[in-house]
KEKE-3310 file (N, C-alpha, C; in steps of 0.2 Angstrom, whole numbers, plus 5000, padded with zeros to 4 digits):
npx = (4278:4282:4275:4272:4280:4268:4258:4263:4263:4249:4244:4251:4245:4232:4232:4239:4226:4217:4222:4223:4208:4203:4210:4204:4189:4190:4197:4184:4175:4181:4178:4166:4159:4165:4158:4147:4146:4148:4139:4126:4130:4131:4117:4112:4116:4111:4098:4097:4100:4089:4073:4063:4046:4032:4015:4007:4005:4009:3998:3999:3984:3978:3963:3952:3949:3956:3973:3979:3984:3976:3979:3980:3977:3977:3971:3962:3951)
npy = (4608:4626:4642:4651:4668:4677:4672:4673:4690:4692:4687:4697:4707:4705:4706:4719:4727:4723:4730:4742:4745:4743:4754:4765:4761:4763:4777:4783:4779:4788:4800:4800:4801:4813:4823:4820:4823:4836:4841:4838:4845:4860:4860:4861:4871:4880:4880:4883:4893:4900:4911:4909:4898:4907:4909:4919:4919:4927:4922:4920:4920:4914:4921:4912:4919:4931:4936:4945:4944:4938:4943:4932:4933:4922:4926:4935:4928)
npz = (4249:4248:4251:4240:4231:4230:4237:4248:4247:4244:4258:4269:4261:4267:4279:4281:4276:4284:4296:4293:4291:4306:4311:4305:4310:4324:4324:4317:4327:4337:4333:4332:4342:4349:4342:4346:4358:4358:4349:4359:4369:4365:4362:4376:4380:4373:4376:4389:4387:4384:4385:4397:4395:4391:4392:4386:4373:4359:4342:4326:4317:4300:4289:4279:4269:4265:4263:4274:4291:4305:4322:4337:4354:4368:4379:4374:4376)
capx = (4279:4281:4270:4277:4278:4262:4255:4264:4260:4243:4242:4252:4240:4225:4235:4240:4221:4214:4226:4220:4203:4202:4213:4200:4185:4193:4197:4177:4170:4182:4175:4156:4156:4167:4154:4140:4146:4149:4130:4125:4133:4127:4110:4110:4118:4105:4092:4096:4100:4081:4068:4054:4040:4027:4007:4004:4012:4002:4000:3995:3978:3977:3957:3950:3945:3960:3980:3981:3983:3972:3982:3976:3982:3973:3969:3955:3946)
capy = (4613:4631:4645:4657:4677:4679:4670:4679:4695:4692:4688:4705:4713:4705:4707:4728:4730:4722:4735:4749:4745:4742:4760:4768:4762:4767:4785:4785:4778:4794:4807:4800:4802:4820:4824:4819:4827:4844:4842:4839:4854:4866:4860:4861:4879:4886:4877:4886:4901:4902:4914:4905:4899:4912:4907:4923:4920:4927:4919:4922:4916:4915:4919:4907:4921:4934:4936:4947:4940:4941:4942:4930:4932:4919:4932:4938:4922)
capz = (4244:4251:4248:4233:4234:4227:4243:4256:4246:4247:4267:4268:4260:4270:4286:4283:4275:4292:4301:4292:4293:4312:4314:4303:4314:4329:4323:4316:4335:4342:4330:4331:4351:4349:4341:4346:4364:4356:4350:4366:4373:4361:4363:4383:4381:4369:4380:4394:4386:4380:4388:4401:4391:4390:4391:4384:4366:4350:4335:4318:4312:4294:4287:4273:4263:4265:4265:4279:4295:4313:4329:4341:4358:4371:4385:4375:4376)
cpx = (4278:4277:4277:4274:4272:4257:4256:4262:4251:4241:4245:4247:4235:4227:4235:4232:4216:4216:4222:4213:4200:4205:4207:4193:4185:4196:4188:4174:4173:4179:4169:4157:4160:4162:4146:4139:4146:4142:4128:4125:4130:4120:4109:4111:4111:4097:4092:4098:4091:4078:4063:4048:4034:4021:4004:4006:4006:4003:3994:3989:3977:3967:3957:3950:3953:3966:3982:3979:3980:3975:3978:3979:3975:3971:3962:3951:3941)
cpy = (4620:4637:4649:4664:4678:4678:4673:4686:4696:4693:4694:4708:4713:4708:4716:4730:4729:4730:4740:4749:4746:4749:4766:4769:4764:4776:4787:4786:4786:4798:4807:4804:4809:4824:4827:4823:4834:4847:4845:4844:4858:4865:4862:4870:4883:4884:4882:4894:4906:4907:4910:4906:4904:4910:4912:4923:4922:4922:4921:4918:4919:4915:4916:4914:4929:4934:4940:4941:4942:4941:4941:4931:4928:4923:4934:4933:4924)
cpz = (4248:4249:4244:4235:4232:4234:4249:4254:4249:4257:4270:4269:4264:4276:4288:4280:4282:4296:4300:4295:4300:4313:4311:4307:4322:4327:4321:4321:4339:4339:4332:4339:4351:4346:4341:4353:4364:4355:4356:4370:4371:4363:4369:4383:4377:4375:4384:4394:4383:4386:4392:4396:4393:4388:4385:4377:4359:4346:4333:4315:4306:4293:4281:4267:4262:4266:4271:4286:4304:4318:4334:4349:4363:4376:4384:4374:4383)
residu = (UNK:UNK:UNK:UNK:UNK:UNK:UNK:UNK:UNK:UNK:UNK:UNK:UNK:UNK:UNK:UNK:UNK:UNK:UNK:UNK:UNK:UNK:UNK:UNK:UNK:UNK:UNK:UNK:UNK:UNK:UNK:UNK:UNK:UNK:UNK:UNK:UNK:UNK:UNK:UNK:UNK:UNK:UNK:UNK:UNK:UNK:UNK:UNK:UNK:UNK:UNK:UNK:UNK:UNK:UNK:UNK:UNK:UNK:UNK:UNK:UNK:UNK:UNK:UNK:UNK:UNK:UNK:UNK:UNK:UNK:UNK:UNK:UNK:UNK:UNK:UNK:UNK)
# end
């Protein structure tokens, strides 16, 4: 007995949903890595567009008992 259209439909459709599938994750894998390279890039450019870290750097100390703020700079240690 030979198979009925209903049979070859189906293996069709498994066959062209495979295709698709496989084209789908091949377009995904080029996106992810185009991506992920352009990241990359951006990051190295801002990197190296930074200023030299500075030892001398303020920061703000908060006191417990007031909202204003204390400017600590390490020098006057």
């Amino acid at each position: 007995m030979s198979p009925g259209p209903q049979q070859y439909q189906q293996s069709f459709n498994d066959s062209y949903t495979a295709l698709i599938l496989q084209e789908v994750e091949e377009l995904y894998n080029k996106l992810t890595t185009e991506l992920t390279n352009i990241v990359i890039a951006a990051a190295a450019i801002m990197e190296s567009s930074l200023p030299p870290a500075n030892n001398n750097i303020q920061k703000l100390n908060y006191q417990n008992d007031t909202s204003q703020p204390e400017i600590y700079n390490k020098d006057q240690e």
